[in-house]
Backbone as XML, in Angstrom:
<?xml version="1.0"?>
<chain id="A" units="angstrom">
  <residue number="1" name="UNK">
    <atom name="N" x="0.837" y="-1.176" z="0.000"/>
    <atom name="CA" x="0.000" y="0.000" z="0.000"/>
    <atom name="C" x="0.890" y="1.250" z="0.000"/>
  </residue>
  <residue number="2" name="UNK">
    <atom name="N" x="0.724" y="2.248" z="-1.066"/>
    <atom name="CA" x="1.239" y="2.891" z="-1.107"/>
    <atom name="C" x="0.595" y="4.306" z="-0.309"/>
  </residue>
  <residue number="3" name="UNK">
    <atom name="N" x="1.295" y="5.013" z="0.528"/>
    <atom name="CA" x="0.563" y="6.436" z="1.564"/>
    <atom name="C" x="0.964" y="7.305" z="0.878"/>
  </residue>
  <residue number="4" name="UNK">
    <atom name="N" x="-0.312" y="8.027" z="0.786"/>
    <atom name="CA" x="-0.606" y="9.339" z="0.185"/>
    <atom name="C" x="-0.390" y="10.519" z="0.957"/>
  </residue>
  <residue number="5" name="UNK">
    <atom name="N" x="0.037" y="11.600" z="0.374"/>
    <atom name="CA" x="0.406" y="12.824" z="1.799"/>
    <atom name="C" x="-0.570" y="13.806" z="1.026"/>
  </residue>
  <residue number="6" name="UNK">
    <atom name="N" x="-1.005" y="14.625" z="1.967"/>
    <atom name="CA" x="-1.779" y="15.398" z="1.270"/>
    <atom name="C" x="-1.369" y="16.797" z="1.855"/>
  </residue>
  <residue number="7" name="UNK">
    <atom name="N" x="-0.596" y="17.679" z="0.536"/>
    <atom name="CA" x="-0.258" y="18.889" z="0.571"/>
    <atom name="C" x="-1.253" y="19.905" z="0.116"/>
  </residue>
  <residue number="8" name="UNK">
    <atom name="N" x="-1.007" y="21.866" z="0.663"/>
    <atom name="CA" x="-1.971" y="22.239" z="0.351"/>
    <atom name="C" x="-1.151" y="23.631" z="-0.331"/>
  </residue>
  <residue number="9" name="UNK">
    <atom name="N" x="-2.053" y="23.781" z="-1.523"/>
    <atom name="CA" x="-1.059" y="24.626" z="-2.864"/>
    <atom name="C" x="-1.431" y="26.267" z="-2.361"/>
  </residue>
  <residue number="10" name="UNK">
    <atom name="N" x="-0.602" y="27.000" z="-2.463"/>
    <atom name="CA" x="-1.116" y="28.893" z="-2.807"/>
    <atom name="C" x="-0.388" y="28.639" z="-4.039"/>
  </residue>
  <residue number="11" name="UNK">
    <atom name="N" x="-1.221" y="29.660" z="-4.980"/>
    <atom name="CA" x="-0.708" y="30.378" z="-6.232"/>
    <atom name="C" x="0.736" y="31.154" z="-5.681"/>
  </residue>
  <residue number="12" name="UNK">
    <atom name="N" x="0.396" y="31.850" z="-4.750"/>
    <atom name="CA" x="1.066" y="32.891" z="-4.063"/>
    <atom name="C" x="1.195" y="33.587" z="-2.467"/>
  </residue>
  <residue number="13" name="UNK">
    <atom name="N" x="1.416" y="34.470" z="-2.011"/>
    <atom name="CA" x="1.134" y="34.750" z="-0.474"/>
    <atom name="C" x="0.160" y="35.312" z="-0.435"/>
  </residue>
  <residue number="14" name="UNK">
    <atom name="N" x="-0.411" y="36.105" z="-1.353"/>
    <atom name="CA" x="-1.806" y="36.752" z="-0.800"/>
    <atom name="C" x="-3.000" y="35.457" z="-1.725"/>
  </residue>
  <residue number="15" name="UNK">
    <atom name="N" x="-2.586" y="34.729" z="-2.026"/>
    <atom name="CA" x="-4.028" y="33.808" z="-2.448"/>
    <atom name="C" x="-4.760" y="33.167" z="-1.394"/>
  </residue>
  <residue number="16" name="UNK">
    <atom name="N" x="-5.487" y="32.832" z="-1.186"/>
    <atom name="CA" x="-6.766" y="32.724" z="0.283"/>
    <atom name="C" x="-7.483" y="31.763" z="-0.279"/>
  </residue>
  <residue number="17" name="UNK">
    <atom name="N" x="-7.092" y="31.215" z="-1.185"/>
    <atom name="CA" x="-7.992" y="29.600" z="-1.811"/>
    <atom name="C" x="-7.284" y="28.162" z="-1.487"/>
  </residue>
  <residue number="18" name="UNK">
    <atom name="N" x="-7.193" y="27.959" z="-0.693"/>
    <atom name="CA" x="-6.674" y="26.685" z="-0.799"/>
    <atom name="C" x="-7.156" y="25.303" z="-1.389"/>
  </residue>
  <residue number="19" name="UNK">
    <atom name="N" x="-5.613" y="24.907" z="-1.951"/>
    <atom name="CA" x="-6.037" y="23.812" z="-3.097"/>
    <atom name="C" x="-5.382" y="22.981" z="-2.636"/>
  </residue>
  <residue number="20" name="UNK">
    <atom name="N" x="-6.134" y="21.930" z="-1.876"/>
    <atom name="CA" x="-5.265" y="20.903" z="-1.190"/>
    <atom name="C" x="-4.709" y="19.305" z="-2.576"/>
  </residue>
  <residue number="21" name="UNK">
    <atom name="N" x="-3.908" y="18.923" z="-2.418"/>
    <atom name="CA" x="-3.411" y="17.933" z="-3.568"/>
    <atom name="C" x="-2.983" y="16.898" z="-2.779"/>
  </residue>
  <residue number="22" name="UNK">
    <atom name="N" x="-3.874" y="15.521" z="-2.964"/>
    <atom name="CA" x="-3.579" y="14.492" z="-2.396"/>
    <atom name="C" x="-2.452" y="13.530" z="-3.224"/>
  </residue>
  <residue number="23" name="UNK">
    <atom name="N" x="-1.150" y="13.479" z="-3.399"/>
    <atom name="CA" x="-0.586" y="12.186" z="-3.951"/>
    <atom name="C" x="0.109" y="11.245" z="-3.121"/>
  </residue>
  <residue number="24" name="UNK">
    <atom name="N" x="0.877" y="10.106" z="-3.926"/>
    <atom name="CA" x="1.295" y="8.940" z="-3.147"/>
    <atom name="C" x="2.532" y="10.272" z="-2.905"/>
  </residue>
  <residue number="25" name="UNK">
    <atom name="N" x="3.542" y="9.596" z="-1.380"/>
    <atom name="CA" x="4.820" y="10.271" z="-1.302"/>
    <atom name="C" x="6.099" y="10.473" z="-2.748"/>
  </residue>
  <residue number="26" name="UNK">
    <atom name="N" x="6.122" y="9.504" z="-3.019"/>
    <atom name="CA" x="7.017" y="9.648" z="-4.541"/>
    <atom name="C" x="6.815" y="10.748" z="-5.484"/>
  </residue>
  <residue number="27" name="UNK">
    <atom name="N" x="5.659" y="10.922" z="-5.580"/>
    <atom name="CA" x="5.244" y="12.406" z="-6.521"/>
    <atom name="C" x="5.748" y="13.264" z="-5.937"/>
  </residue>
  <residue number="28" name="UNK">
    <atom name="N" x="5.618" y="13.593" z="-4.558"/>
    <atom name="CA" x="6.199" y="15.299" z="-3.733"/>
    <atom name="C" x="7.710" y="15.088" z="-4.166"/>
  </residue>
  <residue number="29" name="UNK">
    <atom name="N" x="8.348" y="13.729" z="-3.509"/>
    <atom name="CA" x="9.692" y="13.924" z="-3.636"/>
    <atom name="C" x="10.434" y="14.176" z="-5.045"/>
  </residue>
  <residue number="30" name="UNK">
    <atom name="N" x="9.585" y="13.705" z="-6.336"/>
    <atom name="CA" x="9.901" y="14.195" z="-7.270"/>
    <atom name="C" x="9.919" y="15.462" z="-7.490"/>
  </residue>
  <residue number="31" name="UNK">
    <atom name="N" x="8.470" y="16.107" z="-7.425"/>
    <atom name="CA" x="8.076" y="16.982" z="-7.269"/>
    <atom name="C" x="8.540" y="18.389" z="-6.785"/>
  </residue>
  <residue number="32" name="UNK">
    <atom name="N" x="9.038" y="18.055" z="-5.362"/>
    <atom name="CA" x="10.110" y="19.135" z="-4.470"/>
    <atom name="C" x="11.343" y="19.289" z="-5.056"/>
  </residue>
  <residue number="33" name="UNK">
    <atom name="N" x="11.930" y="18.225" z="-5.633"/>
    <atom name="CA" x="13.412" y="18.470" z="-6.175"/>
    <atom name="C" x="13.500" y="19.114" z="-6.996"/>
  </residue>
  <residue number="34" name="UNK">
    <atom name="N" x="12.291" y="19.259" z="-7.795"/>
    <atom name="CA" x="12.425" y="20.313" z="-8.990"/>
    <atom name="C" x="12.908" y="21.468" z="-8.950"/>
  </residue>
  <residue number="35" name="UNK">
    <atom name="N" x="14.003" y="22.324" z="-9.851"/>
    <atom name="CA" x="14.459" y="23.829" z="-9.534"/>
    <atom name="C" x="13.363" y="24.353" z="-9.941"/>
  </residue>
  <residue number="36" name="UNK">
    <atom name="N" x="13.396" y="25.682" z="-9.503"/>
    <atom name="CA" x="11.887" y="26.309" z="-9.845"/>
    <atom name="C" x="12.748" y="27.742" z="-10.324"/>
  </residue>
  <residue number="37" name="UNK">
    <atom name="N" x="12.956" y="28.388" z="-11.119"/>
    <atom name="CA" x="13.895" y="30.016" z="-11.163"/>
    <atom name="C" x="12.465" y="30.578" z="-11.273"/>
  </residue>
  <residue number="38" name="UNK">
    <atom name="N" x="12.598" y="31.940" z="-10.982"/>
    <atom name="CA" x="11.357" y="33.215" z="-10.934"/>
    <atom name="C" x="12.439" y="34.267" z="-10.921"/>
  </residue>
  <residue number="39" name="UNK">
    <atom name="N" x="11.299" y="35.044" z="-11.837"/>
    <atom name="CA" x="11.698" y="36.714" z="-11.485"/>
    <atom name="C" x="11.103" y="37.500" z="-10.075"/>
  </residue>
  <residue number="40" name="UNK">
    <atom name="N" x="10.056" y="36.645" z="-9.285"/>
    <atom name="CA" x="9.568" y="37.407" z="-8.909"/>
    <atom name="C" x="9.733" y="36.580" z="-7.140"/>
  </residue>
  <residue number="41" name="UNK">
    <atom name="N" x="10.275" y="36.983" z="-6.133"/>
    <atom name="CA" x="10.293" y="36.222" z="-4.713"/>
    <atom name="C" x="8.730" y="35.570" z="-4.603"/>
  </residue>
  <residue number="42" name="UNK">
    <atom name="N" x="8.519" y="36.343" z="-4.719"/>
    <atom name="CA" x="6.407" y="35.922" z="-4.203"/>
    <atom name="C" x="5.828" y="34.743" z="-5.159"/>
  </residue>
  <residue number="43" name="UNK">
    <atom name="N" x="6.353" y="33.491" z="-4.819"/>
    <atom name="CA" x="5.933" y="32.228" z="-6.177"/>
    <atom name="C" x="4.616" y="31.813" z="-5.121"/>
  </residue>
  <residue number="44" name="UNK">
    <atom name="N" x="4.646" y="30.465" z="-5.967"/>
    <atom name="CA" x="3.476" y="29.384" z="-5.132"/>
    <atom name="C" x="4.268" y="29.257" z="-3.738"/>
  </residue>
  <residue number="45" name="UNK">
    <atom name="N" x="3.185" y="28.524" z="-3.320"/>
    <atom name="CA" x="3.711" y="28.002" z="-1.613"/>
    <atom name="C" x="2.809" y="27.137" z="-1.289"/>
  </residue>
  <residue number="46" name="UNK">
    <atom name="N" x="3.626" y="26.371" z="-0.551"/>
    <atom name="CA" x="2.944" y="24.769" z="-0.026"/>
    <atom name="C" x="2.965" y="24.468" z="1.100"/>
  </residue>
  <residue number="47" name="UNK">
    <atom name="N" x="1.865" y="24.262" z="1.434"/>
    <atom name="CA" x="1.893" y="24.249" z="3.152"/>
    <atom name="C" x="1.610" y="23.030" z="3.301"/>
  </residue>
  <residue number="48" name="UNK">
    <atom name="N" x="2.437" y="22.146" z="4.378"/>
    <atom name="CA" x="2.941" y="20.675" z="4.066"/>
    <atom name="C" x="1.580" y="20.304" z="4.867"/>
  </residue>
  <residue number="49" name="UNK">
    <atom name="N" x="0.364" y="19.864" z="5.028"/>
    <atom name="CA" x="-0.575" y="19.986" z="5.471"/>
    <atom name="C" x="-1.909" y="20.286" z="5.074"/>
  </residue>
  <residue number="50" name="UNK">
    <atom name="N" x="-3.012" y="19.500" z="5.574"/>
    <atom name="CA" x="-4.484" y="19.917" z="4.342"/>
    <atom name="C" x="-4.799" y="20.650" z="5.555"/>
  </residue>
  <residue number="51" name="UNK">
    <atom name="N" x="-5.449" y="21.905" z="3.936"/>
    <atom name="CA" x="-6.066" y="22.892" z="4.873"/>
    <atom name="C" x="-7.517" y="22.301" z="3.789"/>
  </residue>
  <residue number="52" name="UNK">
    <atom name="N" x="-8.355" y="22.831" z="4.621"/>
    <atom name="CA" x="-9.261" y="22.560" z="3.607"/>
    <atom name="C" x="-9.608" y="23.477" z="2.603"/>
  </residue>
  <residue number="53" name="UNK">
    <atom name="N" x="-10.300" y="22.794" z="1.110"/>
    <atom name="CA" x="-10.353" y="23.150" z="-0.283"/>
    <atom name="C" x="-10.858" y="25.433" z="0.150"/>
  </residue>
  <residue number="54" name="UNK">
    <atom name="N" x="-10.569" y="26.112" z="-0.536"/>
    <atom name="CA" x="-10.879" y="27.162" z="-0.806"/>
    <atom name="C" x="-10.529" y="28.245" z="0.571"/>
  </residue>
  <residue number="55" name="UNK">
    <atom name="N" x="-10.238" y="27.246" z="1.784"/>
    <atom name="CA" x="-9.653" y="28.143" z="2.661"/>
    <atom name="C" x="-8.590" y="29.011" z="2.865"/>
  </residue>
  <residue number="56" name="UNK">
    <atom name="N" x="-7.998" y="30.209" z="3.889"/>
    <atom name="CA" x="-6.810" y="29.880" z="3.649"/>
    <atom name="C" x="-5.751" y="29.737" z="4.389"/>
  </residue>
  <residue number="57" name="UNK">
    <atom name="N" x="-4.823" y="29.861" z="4.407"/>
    <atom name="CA" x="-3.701" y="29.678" z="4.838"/>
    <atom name="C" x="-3.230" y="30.114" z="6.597"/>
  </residue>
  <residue number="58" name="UNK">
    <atom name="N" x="-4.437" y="29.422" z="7.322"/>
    <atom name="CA" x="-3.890" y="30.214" z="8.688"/>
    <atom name="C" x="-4.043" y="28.866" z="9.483"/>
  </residue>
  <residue number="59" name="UNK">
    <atom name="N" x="-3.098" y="28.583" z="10.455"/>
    <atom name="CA" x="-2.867" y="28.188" z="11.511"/>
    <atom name="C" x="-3.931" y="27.056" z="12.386"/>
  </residue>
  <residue number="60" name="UNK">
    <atom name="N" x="-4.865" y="28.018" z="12.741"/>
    <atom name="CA" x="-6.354" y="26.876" z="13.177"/>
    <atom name="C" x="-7.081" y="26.462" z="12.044"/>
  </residue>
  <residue number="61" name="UNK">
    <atom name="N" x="-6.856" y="26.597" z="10.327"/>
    <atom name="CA" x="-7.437" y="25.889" z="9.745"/>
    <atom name="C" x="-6.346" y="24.638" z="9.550"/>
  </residue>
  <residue number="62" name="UNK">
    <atom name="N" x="-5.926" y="24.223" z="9.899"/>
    <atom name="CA" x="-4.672" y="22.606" z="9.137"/>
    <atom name="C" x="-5.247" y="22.106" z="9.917"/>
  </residue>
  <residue number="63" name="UNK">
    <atom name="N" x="-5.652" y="20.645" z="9.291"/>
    <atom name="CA" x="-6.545" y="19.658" z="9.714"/>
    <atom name="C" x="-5.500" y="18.390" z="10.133"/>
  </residue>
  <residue number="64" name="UNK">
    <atom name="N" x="-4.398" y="18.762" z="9.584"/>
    <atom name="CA" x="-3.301" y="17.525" z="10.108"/>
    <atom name="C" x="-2.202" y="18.091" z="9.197"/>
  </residue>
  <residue number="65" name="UNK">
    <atom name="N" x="-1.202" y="17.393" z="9.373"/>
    <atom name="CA" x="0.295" y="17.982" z="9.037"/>
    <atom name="C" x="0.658" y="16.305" z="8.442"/>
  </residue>
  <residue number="66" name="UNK">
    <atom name="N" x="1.215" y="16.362" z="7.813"/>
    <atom name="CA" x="2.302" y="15.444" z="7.190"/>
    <atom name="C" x="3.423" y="15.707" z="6.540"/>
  </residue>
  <residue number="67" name="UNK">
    <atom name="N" x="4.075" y="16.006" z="6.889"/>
    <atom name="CA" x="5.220" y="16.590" z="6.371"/>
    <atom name="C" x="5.731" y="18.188" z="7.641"/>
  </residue>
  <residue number="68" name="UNK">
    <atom name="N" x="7.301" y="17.746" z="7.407"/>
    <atom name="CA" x="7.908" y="18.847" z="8.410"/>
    <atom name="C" x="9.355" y="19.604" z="7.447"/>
  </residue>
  <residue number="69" name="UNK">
    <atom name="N" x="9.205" y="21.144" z="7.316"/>
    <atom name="CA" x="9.792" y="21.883" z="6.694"/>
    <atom name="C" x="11.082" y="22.072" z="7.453"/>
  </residue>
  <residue number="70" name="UNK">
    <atom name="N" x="12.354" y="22.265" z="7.526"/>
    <atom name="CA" x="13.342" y="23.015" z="8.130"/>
    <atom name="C" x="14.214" y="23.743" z="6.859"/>
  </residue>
  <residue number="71" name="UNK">
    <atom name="N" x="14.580" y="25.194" z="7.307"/>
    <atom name="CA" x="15.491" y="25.805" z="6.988"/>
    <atom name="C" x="16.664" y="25.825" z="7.320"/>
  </residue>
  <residue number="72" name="UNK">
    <atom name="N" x="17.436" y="25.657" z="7.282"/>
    <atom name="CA" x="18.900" y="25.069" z="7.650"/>
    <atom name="C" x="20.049" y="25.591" z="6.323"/>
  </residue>
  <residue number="73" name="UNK">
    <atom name="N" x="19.565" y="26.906" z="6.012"/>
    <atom name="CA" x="21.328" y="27.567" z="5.651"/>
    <atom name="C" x="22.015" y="27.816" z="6.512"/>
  </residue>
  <residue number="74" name="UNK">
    <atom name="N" x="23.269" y="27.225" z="6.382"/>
    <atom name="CA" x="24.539" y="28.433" z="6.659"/>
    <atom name="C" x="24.862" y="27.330" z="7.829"/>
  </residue>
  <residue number="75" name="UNK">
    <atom name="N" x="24.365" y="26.520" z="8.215"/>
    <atom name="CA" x="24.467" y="25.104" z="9.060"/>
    <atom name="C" x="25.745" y="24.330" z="8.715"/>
  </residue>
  <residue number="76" name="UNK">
    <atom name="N" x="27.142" y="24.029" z="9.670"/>
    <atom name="CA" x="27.642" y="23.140" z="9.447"/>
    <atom name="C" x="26.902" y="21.843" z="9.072"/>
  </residue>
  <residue number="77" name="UNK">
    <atom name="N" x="27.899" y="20.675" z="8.431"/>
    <atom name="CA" x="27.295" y="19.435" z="8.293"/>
    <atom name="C" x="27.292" y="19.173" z="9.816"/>
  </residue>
  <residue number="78" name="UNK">
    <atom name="N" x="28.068" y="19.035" z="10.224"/>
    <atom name="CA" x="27.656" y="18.563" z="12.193"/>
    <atom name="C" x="26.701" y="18.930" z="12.305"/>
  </residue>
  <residue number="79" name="UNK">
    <atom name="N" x="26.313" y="19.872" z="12.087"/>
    <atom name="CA" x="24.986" y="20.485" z="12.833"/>
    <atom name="C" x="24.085" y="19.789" z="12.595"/>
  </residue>
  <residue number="80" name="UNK">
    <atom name="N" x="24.222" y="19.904" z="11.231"/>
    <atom name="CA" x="22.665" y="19.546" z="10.241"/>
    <atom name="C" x="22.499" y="17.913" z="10.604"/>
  </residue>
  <residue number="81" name="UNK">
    <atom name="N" x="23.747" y="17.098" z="10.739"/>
    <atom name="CA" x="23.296" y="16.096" z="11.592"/>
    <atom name="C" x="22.975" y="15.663" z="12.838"/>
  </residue>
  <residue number="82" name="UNK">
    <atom name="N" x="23.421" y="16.652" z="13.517"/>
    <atom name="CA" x="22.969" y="16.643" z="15.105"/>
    <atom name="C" x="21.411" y="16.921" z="14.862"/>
  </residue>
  <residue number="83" name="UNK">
    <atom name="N" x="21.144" y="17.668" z="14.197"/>
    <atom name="CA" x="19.390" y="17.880" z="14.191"/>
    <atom name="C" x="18.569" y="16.661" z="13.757"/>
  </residue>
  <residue number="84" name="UNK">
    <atom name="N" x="19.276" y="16.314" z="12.768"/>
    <atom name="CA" x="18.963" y="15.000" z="12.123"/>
    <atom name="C" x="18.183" y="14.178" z="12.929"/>
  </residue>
  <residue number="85" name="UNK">
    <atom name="N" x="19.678" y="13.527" z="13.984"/>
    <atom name="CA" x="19.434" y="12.757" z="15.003"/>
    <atom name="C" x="18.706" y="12.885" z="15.945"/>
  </residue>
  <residue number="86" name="UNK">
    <atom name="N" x="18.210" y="14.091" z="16.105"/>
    <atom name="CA" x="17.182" y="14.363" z="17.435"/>
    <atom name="C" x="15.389" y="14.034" z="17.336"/>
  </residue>
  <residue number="87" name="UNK">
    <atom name="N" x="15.670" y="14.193" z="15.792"/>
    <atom name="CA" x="14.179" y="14.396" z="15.060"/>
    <atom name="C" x="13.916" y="12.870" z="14.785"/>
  </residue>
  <residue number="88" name="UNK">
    <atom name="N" x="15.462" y="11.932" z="14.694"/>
    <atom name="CA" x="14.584" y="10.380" z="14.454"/>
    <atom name="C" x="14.728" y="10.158" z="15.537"/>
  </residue>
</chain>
């Protein structure tokens, strides 16, 4: 059986529709690796989590989380594995 994660799409930061997208995990990870270039900072955004369809993007609407984001520039490799290890 393959598990499905279900992420939730913005066009952008001010879009207020949420478009939640259910696939198996293999699609995101394809998916995420992709380079994305823009002219413009303000792209889509994915909030690792269903919010529900047309809502948007705040806090007490995520109905569950699957998936966990970290930012980690400028991080030695030690580091980035010390975090590693804490989180499994």
């Amino acid at each position: 059986m393959t598990r499905e994660i279900t992420f939730s799409v913005f066009r952008n930061r001010y879009d207020t529709q949420s478009n939640p997208i259910t696939k198996p995990w293999n699609f995101w990870v394809q998916e995420l690796q992709k380079s994305q270039i823009v002219e413009d900072k303000d792209t889509f955004a994915i909030v690792l989590g269903d919010i529900p369809r047309g809502r948007t993007h705040a806090n007490n609407l995520v109905e569950h989380i699957d998936a966990l984001g970290l930012d980690l520039d400028g991080l030695e490799e030690s580091d980035i594995a010390s975090i590693y290890e804490k989180l499994i």
